[in-house]
C-alpha positions, 0 to 999 in steps of 0.5 A, a space after each residue: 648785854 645789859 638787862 633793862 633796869 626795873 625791881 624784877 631784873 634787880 631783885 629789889 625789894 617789894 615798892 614801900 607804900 606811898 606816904 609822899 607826894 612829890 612835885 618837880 621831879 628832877 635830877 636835884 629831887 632825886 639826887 636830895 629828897 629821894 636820896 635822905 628818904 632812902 637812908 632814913 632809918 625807916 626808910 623803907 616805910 616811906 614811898 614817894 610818887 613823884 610828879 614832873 613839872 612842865 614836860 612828862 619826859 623824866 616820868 615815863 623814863 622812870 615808870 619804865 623802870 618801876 621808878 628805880 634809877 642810878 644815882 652817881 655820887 662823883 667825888 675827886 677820886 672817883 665815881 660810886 653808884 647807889 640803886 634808888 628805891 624810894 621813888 615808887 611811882 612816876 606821873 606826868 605832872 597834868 595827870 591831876 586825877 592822879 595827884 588828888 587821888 594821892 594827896 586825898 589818901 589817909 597814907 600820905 603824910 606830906 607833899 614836897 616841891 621842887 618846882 623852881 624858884 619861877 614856879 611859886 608865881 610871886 611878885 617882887 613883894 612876895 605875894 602871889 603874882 595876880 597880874 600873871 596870865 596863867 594865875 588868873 586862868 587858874 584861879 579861874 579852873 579852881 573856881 569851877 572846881 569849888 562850883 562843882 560836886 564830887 560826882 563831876 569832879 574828875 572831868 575837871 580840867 588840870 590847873 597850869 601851874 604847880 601850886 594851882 594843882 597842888 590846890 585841886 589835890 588839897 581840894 580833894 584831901 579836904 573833901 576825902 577828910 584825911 586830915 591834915 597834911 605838910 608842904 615842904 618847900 625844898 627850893 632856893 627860895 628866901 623863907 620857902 615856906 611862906 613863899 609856899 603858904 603865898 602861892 598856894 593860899 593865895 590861890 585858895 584865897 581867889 579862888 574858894 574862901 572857903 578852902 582857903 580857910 581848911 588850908 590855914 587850918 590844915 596845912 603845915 608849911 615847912 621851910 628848908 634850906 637845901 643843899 647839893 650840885 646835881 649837873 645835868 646827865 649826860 649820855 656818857 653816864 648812861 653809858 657809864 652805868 651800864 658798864 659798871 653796874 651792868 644794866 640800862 638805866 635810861 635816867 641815871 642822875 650825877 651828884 657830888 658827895 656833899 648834901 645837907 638838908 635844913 628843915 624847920 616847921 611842923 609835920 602833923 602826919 608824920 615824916 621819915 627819919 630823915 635826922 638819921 640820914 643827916 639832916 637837921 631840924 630847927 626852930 629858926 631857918 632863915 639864917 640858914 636859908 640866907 647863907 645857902 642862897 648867897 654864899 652858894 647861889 650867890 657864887 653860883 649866878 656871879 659864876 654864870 653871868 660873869 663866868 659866860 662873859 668871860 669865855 667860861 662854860 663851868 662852875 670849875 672854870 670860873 673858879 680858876 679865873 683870877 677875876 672871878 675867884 676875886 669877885 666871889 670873895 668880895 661878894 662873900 665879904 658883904 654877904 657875911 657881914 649880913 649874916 650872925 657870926 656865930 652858929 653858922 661856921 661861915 669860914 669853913 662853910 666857905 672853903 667848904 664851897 671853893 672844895 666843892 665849886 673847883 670838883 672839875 669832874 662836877 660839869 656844872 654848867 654856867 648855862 643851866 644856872 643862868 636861866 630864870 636869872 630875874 627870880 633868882 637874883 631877887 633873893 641872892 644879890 638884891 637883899 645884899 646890895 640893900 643891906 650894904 648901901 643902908 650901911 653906908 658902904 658900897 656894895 660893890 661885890 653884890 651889885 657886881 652880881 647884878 652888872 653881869 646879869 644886864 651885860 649877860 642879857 644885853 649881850 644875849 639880846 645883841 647875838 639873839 641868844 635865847 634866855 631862858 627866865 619866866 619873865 622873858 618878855 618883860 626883859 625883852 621890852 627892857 632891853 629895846 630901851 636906850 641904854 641906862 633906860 635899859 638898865 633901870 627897867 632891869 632893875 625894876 623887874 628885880 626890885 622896884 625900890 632898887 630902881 628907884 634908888 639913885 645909888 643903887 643904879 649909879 652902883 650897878 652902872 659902874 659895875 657894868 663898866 668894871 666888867 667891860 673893862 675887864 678883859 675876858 680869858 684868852 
């Protein structure tokens, strides 16, 4: 019989003391952040107590467990399995009493987020969304906050989204004097940090000037640009990893060996020495930001959209499609002809990627990298297709990209398929329009100067066409 996973039942090492804060707790945070943490070279000086998003469910899982999981490295030859340590406290994300306690404590030296790209709450011009419902009741919960004093403070009620309770918890650091502190934005976001700085400044800015302010003053945004395929788990590693590792581990988290983590920005209360683990520090990262979200996202979200369409469930399986190898390969010629040739190794990163996407014991599922499809493809298909039209050249392979996501969601919208994206119901309008109507409001949601733009259009119109055209695999 398996023992129940937990520090006693291991014998593990006493909890490290928390000196970061984590926001979106997730198979990728444990699978990434969680896992350079761990192999710092000072790693065991560095406690994370992390945060879910929208559901407590992977909390309780791993606070019954003294935040201890299995993390599966799963490479073509086989599978090893590490113990994780470095997560020493697992919260229900509403539990905002908890999150200011930490953040406000003198120990903690960064927060760090992985709450997805829909999360930050931005519009298509990078600002943060006012016109969203569920900004304007935060602004309006932070507005009650700022009105209050620190004897009433913890009756407060909990902001809805993730920026908006990280603003509470700064609140509280600003009030404790504890200093200042670094955001790290560790999700596929083109310049994650400013996105950062947008989402939660702008939320300060509304709400309280005054805090706004403390935040310019205090707070170090840092940008990265991360790296790693973490599938869902599913109950076969569960079971797996009680008879290999001969304990239950209800929160087991599946990866690839591959991982890199690019960081630039400021950290005026410290960090772990994550360089030790792998990762690199730069001054500039926006080129590496665009490699990651094109090259691999962008292969990613053609993958899912095309792949579906194409009778494919994984990442592997549309690798192996003739057409979609081909569609990957003209979208990665326009994308790096949109990036320096030199300093980023663009050829090896590339087959790198086709070793990594064709890994068929990484069940990648095409469906989980579909959703939120409108935020996503603002970064990864958008930026190219512009590039490639103001050069005067076609851009086909991006605005191919975005042809499968309208044919995706037209033909979800046929069958009542649910899509699962933040702005579901503005799509849902769009595709009750004529067809071609239908086609520039998608558009519009993604970029309105695209929507506008009669070649744009006319290029995704015929991409549209090209993929109905194509037929699907037997």
């Amino acid at each position: 019989m398996t023992e129940p996973l937990n520090r006693s039942t291991v014998k593990a090492a006493p909890a490290a003391p928390v000196r970061i804060v984590h926001l979106g707790l997730g198979a990728f945070h444990r699978a990434h952040q969680a896992w350079y943490t761990q192999h710092a070279g000072d790693g065991a000086q560095w406690g994370i107590a992390a945060f879910t998003g929208r559901r407590p469910d992977a909390a309780t899982a791993l606070a019954a467990q003294d935040g201890l999981y299995t993390l599966i490295e799963r490479g073509g030859a086989g599978d090893t399995f590490e113990l994780m340590t470095s997560i020493v406290q697992a919260h229900d994300g509403a539990d905002v009493a908890t999150l200011c306690r930490l953040v406000a404590a003198p120990s903690t030296a960064l927060v760090t987020l992985t709450i997805t790209e829909a999360a930050y709450h931005l519009a298509a011009d990078g600002a943060l969304d006012t016109a969203n419902t569920a900004v304007q009741d935060d602004i309006e919960v932070l507005r009650t906050q700022a009105a209050r004093t620190a004897s009433d403070a913890g009756h407060l009620p909990a902001a809805a989204t993730a920026p908006g309770r990280l603003v509470q918890a700064l609140a509280a650091r600003r009030s404790a004097g504890t200093g200042p502190i670094a955001v790290v934005s560790c999700d596929n976001l083109a310049n994650n940090a400013r996105a950062a700085r947008a989402a939660i400044g702008g939320l300060a800015d509304a709400a309280d000037p005054g805090l706004g302010a403390w935040i310019g003053e205090n707070v170090s945004f840092v940008g990265t640009s991360i790296d790693r395929i973490t599938p869902r788990t599913t109950d076969a590693e569960v079971a797996l990893v009680a008879t290999e590792c001969g304990w239950a581990d209800a929160s087991p988290v599946v990866t690839e060996p591959f991982a890199d983590w690019v960081l630039s920005g400021d950290f005026p209360a410290g960090h772990p020495d994550w360089a030790s683990a792998g990762a690199v520090f730069v001054d500039e990262i926006e080129d590496f930001e665009n490699r990651k979200l094109w090259l691999l996202n962008g292969a990613h979200s053609l993958m899912a959209y095309a792949g579906q369409l194409r009778g494919h469930a994984t990442v592997a399986q549309a690798l192996a499609d003739p057409a979609c190898a081909a569609w990957i390969t003209e979208f990665w010629d326009e994308a790096g002809r949109n990036l320096p040739a030199e300093g980023l190794g663009i050829p090896a990163y590339r087959a790198a990627l086709l070793e990594r996407f064709s890994n068929a014991r990484i069940a990648h599922h095409l469906a989980q990298i579909a959703m939120d499809g409108s935020s996503k493809l603002r970064m990864r298909a958008v930026p190219v297709l512009k590039a490639e039209l103001a050069a005067g050249r076609s851009g086909a392979g991006a605005a191919r990209m975005i042809a499968a996501w309208v044919s995706y969601l037209r033909d979800a919208h046929r069958t009542g398929t649910t899509v699962t994206d933040a702005a579901s119901a503005a799509l849902a309008a769009a595709l009750e329009l004529p067809a071609g109507e239908d086609l520039q409001a998608l558009l519009g949601i993604l970029d309105a100067q695209l929507a506008a733009d009669e070649t744009a259009v006319a290029a995704v119109a015929a991409q549209v066409a090209g993929i109905a055209a194509a037929a699907p695999v037997a």
